[in-house]
N, C-alpha and C positions, 0 to 999 in steps of 0.2 A: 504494500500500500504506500502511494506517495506521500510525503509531509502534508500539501495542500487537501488530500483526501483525511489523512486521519485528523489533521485540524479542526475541517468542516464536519468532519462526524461526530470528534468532541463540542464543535460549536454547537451542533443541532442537539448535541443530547439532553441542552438545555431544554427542551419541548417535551421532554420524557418518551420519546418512541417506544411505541409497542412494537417497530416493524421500521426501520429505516436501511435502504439502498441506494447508495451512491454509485454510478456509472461515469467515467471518464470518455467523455466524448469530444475532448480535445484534438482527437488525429484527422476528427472528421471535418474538422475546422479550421486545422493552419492555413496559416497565410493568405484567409480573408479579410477583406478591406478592414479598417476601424481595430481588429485585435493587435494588442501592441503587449501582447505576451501571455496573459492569464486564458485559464482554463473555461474548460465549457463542460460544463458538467448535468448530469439529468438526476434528482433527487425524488424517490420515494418514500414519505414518510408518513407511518398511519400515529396520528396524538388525539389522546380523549382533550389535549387542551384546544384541539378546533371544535369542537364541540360548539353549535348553532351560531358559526361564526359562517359567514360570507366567505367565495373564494378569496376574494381581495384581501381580506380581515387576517386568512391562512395563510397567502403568500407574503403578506409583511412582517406577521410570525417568524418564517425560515429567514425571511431577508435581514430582519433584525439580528436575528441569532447569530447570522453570518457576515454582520456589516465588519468586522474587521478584516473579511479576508476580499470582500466586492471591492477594494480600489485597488490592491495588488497582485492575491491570487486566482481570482475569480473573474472572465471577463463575462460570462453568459452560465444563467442560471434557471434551468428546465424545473418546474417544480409541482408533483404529484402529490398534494397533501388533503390527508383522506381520515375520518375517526373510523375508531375499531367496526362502526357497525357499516360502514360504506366499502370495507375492504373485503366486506365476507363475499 
């Protein structure tokens, strides 16, 4: 596992996952326009703390979690965030 990946999985564990997958999809990405080095990653995370929240409400959850790594190691971030009862 890379540094940027175990980073952001400690970062996300702030959410308490019952169920998170990290996928490095970085290869499929280089050296398109505007990336000026960080990663591109696809996150599936199932948390009871999305619970009757809005997707948007979900995706600034991960985003938050993960704002130290969005201006260095991060340049694009896919993000599947699901509670325990939407995953089944």
């Amino acid at each position: 596992m890379t540094d940027t990946l175990s980073r952001l999985k400690q970062a996300l564990n702030a959410l308490e996952p019952s169920y998170l997958d990290i996928q490095d999809d970085s290869a499929l990405h280089a050296g398109h326009a505007g990336n000026t080095g960080g990663g591109h990653y696809t996150v599936t995370i199932v948390s009871e703390q999305f619970s009757g929240l809005a997707l948007i409400k979900r995706h600034r959850l991960v985003y938050e979690a993960a704002k130290s790594l969005m201006n260095t190691d991060i340049h694009a971030l896919s993000i599947r965030a699901r509670t325990l009862d939407e995953s089944k």
